[in-house]
C-alpha positions in Angstrom: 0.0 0.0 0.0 1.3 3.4 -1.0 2.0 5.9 1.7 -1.1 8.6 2.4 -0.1 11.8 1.3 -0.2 15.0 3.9 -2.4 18.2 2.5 0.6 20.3 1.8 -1.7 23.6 3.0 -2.7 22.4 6.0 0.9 20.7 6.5 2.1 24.7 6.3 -0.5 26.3 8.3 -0.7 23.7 11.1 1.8 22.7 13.9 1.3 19.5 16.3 1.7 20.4 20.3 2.8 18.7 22.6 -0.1 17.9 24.4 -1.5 15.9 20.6 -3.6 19.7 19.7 -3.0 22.4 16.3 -1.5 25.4 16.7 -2.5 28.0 14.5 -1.8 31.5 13.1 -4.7 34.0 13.0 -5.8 35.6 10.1 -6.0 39.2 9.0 -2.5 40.2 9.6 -1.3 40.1 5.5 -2.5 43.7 4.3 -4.8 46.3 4.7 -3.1 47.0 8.2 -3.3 51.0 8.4 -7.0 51.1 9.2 -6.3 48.6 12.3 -5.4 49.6 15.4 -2.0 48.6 16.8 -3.8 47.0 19.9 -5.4 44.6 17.4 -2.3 43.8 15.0 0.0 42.9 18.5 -3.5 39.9 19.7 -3.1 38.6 16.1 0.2 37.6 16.4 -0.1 35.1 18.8 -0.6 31.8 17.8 -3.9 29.3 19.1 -5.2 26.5 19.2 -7.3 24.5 16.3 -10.7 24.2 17.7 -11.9 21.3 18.6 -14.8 20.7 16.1 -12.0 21.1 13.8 -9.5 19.3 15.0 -10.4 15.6 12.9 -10.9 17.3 9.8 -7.2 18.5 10.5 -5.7 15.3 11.2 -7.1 13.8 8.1 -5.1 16.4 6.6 -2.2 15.7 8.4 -1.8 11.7 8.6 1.6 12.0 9.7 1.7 14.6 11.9 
Protein backbone atom coordinates (compact mmCIF):
# COMPACT_ATOMS: atom_id res chain seq x y z
CA UNK A 1 0.00 0.00 0.00
CA UNK A 2 1.34 3.44 -1.00
CA UNK A 3 1.98 5.94 1.74
CA UNK A 4 -1.10 8.60 2.39
CA UNK A 5 -0.14 11.82 1.27
CA UNK A 6 -0.24 15.05 3.95
CA UNK A 7 -2.42 18.19 2.54
CA UNK A 8 0.56 20.33 1.84
CA UNK A 9 -1.70 23.56 3.05
CA UNK A 10 -2.67 22.41 5.96
CA UNK A 11 0.94 20.74 6.47
CA UNK A 12 2.12 24.67 6.34
CA UNK A 13 -0.51 26.26 8.29
CA UNK A 14 -0.71 23.71 11.07
CA UNK A 15 1.78 22.65 13.86
CA UNK A 16 1.30 19.51 16.34
CA UNK A 17 1.70 20.39 20.27
CA UNK A 18 2.80 18.73 22.59
CA UNK A 19 -0.10 17.86 24.43
CA UNK A 20 -1.50 15.93 20.59
CA UNK A 21 -3.55 19.73 19.71
CA UNK A 22 -2.97 22.35 16.26
CA UNK A 23 -1.50 25.40 16.69
CA UNK A 24 -2.51 27.96 14.47
CA UNK A 25 -1.82 31.49 13.12
CA UNK A 26 -4.72 33.99 13.01
CA UNK A 27 -5.81 35.58 10.08
CA UNK A 28 -6.04 39.21 8.96
CA UNK A 29 -2.51 40.22 9.63
CA UNK A 30 -1.30 40.14 5.52
CA UNK A 31 -2.45 43.69 4.33
CA UNK A 32 -4.82 46.31 4.68
CA UNK A 33 -3.08 46.98 8.17
CA UNK A 34 -3.28 50.98 8.38
CA UNK A 35 -6.97 51.07 9.25
CA UNK A 36 -6.28 48.61 12.26
CA UNK A 37 -5.37 49.60 15.38
CA UNK A 38 -2.04 48.55 16.82
CA UNK A 39 -3.80 46.98 19.85
CA UNK A 40 -5.37 44.63 17.41
CA UNK A 41 -2.25 43.85 15.00
CA UNK A 42 -0.03 42.92 18.51
CA UNK A 43 -3.48 39.92 19.66
CA UNK A 44 -3.07 38.64 16.09
CA UNK A 45 0.23 37.63 16.41
CA UNK A 46 -0.14 35.07 18.82
CA UNK A 47 -0.63 31.83 17.79
CA UNK A 48 -3.88 29.31 19.13
CA UNK A 49 -5.18 26.46 19.23
CA UNK A 50 -7.35 24.52 16.33
CA UNK A 51 -10.68 24.20 17.70
CA UNK A 52 -11.91 21.26 18.61
CA UNK A 53 -14.79 20.66 16.10
CA UNK A 54 -12.00 21.09 13.81
CA UNK A 55 -9.52 19.27 15.04
CA UNK A 56 -10.39 15.62 12.87
CA UNK A 57 -10.86 17.32 9.79
CA UNK A 58 -7.16 18.51 10.54
CA UNK A 59 -5.72 15.29 11.25
CA UNK A 60 -7.11 13.80 8.11
CA UNK A 61 -5.14 16.39 6.56
CA UNK A 62 -2.22 15.65 8.43
CA UNK A 63 -1.79 11.71 8.64
CA UNK A 64 1.61 12.02 9.72
CA UNK A 65 1.69 14.62 11.91
Amino acid sequence: MPKMKSNRGAAKRFRRTGSGGFKRKQSHLNHILTKKKPKRKRQLRATLQVAESDVKAVRRMLPYS
